[in-house]
N, C-alpha and C positions, 0 to 999 in steps of 0.2 A: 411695438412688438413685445410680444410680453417675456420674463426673465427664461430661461430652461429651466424646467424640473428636473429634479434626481432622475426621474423613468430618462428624462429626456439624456441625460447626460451616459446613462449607463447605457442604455440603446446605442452611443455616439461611439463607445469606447469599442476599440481596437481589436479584431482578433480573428484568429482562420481556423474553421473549423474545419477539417476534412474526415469524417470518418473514414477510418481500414479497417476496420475489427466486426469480422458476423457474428454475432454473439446468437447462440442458440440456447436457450431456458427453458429448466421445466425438469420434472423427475423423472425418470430412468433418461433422459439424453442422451449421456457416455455411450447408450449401447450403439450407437451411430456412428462412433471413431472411425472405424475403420470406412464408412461411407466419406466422412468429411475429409480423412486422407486423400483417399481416391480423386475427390472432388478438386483436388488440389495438385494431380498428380505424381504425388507420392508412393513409395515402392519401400525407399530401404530408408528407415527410422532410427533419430537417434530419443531414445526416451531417457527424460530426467526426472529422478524422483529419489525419495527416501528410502533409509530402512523400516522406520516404524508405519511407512506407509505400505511396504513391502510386506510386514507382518499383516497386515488386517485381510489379505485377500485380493483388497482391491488391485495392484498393480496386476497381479497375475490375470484378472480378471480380463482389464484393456489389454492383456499383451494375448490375450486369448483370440480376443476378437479382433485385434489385426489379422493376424497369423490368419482369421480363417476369413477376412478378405486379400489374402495371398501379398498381406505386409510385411519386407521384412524387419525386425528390431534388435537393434542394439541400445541395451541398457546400462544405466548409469546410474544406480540406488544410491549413493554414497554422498548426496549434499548434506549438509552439516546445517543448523540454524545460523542465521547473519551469513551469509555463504562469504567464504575471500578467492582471491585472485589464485590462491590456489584448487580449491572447489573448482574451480572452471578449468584449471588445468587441467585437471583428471579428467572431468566431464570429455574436454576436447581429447585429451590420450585414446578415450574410447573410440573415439571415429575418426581419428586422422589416418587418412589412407582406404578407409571402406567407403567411398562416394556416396553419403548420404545424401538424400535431397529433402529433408524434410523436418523437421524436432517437433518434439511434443516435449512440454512444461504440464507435470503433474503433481500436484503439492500444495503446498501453501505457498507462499510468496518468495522461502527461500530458493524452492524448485524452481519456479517461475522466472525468476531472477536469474539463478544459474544457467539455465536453457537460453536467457538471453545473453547471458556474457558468451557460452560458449558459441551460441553462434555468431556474434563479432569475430570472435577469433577463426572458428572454421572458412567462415565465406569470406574472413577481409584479411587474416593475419597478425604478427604483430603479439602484444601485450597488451592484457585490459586495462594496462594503464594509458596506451596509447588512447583509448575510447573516452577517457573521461572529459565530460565538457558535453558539446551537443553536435551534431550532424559528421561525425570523424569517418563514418565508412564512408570507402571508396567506391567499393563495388556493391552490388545487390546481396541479399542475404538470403538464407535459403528463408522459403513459408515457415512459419512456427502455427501451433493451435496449443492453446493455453487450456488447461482443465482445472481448477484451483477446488482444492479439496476444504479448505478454511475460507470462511468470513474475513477477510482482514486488509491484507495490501491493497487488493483489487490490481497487481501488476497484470492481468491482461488484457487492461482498459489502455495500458501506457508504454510506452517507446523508450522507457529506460529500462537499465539493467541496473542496481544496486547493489556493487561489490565491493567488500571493503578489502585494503591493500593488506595483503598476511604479513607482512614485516609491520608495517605503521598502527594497522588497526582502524587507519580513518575510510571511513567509505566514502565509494568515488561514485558520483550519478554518470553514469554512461547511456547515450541519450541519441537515439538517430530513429529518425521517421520510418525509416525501413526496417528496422528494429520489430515495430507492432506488429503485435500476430495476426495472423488473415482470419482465425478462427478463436472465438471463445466459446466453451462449451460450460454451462453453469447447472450444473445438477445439485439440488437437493438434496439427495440422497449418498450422494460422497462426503457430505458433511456430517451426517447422522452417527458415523463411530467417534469423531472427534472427542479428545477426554474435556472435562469440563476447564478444567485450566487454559488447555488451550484456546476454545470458544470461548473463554472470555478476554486473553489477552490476543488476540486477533481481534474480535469486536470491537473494543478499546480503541483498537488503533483504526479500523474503519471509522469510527466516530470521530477519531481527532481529525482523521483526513476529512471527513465530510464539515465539519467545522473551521479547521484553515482554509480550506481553499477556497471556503465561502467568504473568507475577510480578508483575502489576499490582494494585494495589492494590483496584482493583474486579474482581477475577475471582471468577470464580462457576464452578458445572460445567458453562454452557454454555459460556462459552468459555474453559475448558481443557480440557472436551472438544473443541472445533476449533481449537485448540493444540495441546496435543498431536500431535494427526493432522497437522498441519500440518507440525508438525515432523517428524517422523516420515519421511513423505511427503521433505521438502525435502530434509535433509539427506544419505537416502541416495541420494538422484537427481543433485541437485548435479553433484559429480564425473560420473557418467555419461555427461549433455546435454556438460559442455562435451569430454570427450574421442571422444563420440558422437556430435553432433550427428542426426544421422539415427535416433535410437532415439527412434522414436513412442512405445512405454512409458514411457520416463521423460519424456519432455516432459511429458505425459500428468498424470502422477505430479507435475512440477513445476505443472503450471499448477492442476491441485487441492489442491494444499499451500499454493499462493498464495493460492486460493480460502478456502483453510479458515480462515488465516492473518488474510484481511479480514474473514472472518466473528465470528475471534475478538476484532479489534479491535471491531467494532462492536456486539461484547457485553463488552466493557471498557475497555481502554486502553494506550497505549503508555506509556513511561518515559524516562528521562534521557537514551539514547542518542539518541533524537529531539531533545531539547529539547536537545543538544551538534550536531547534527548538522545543523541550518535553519539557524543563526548564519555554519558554514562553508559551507555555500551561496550565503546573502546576500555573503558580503565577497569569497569564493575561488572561485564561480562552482564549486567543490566537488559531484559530483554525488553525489547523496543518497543512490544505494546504496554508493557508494564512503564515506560520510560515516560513515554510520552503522555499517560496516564497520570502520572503522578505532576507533572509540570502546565498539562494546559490550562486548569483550574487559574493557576497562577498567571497564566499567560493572558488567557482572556482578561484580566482583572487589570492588568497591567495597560495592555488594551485599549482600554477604557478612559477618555470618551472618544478615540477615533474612532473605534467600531461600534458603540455602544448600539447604532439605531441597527445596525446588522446582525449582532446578537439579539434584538429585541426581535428578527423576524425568525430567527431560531426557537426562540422561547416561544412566542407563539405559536410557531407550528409544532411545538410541543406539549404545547395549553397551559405553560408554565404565568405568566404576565401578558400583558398586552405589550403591543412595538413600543412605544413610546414611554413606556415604564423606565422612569429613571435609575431604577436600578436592576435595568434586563440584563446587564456581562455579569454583575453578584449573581442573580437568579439563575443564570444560567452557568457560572462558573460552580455554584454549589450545587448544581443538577446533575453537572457531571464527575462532579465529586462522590456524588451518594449513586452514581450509575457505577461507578468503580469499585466503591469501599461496597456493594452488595452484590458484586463480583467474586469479593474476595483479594483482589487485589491490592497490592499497597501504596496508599494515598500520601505516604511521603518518603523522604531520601535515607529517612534514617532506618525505615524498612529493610530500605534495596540495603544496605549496611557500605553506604557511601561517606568515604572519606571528607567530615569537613573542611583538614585541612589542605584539600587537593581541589578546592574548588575555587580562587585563580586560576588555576589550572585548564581547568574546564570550562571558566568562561570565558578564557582566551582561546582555546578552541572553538568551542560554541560560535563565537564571532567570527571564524572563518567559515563557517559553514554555508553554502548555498544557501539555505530555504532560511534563512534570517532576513535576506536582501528583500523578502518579500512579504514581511510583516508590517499589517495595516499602521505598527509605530515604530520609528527608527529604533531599532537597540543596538545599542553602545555595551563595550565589556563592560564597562560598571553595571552596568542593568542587568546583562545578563547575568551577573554573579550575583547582585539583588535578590535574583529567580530562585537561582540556587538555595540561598539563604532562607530565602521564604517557604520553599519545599522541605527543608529540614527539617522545620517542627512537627 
């Protein structure tokens, strides 16, 4: 009997896929909200969304079109970027006591986020710190439908809530199956006023997702099948939105790459570049696609050679090297270095105006972080503060 192949082995490995999430794609979409409520038996709505998303028209828009499928909403514009425990408090204040049965997440990731912390608390009780960990609700939780105005998290692929503690500053993954939205709606066209900054540090961070969790430790062929694509998808749209802004294709392209991207996390996991990258958040107020932008260069590099043959199938489906190129995680760690610095973005720590001498600090943090446990190479604090050091220059 002859030895197993890699195919043979990664076929063997472990994992339950169950989709919950209808994802409905395509531009004008959104005008369906109030259908897809319905669908879902919804009446009295709690919507989570921003202010500057409030400015552009949009919100008013979807509250229009509930309203005149006979929905009714209560709004909650007031998430803040990196949302905390208090973000959701407020969220919840809005609807305790009016029997909602239904949330909608409008936004970018932090919206998304928030609408899930708040619904742990409304359906199950309690403090979102009680949630942190995985499977904590008790009871059911109401429907949610995700409408993600950015390219970037891809949160309404995934069953967590990403809230950081307002007192500590470290974020907590809050994580239950029921959690996932019954609905995702991916328009096109709510990405189109996005300012350019922010479509590219959202982009950023869909790209690093689509690249850890293609090397993670728990990957399987479902998600590096939607890795893969993700990437795929991301990378060559990227440059296009931000020189284009008005090319509905690749927005298009960007926001299902995102998509793909959270689907692949929440059939594996992230890696170091996360667990480097919440620390600069907490101390530098560092925003996270910019964080993790500037460290996975480094991370992949590090990497290397446990994942070497798995970045080479990155590169080539970027038409950077072929698999087997010896040096496909350099090739592809300077690829996505030169995808960030023509972003605009800053490709090191002394940009972000990071303390070097705060970085012990940080990479004792860093090593508590979840999504470290699930990088394709053990890191140790030393290592991680190596990271640090290496992101400096």
């Amino acid at each position: 009997m002859s030895a197993p192949t890699e195919l043979d082995q990664e076929i063997a490995a472990l994992f339950d896929y169950t989709p919950r999430t209808r994802v409905v794609f395509g531009p004008g979409t959104v005008a369906g909200i109030g259908k897809y409520v319905r669908d879902l038996h919804g009446t009295r709505v709690l919507f989570v969304t921003d202010q500057g998303l409030r400015a552009t028209g949009q919100v008013d828009r979807c509250l229009a079109l509930l309203e005149r499928s006979g929905v009714s909403v209560l709004v909650f514009d007031r998430v803040q970027c990196n949302p905390t425990t208090d973000d959701v408090d407020r969220a919840v204040a809005v609807a305790a006591g009016e029997e909602i049965d239904l949330i909608i997440g409008f936004g970018g990731g932090s919206s998304l986020d928030c609408a899930k912390g708040a619904n742990f608390l409304l359906s199950n009780g309690g403090r979102m710190q009680d949630y942190w960990g995985i499977g904590k609700a008790k009871r059911e939780m109401y429907p949610m439908i995700a409408v993600p105005t950015t390219a970037g998290t891809g949160s309404e692929a995934q069953s967590y809530a990403l809230i950081a503690d307002a007192k500590t500053h470290m974020k907590m993954a809050c994580g239950d199956k029921k959690a996932a939205c019954k609905i995702a709606i991916l328009d096109p066209e709510l990405s189109v006023s996005m300012p350019a900054t922010v479509a590219a540090i959202t982009g950023i961070d869909a790209i690093t997702h689509s690249i850890e969790s293609y090397v993670s430790t728990r990957r399987n062929p479902i998600s590096t099948m939607f890795g893969l694509r993700a990437w795929t998808l991301l990378q060559a749209a990227f440059g296009k939105v931000l020189a284009f802004p008005d090319d509905l294709q690749a927005r298009g392209e960007m926001l299902l790459g995102a998509h793909f991207a959270g689907a692949a996390i929440e059939n594996s996991m992230l890696g170091a570049a996360h667990a480097l990258a919440n620390p600069l958040s907490a101390h530098f107020g560092t925003t996270h696609g910019i964080a993790v932008g500037v460290m996975l260069p480094h991370v992949i590099r590090y990497n290397d050679p446990a994942a070497r043959e798995w970045y080479g199938e990155l590169a080539l489906a970027a038409g950077l090297c072929t698999r087997t190129d010896p040096r496909a995680s350099e090739i592809l760690a300077e690829h996505v270095m030169k995808l960030v610095a023509e972003s605009g973005c800053p490709t090191n720590l002394q940009q972000c105006h990071v303390d070097a001498s705060l970085v012990p600090v940080l990479a004792a943090e860093a090593g508590k972080q979840w999504t470290g446990r699930f990088n394709p190479r053990a890191v140790a604090p030393a290592d991680f503060e190596e990271l640090y050091r290496c992101a400096l220059a």
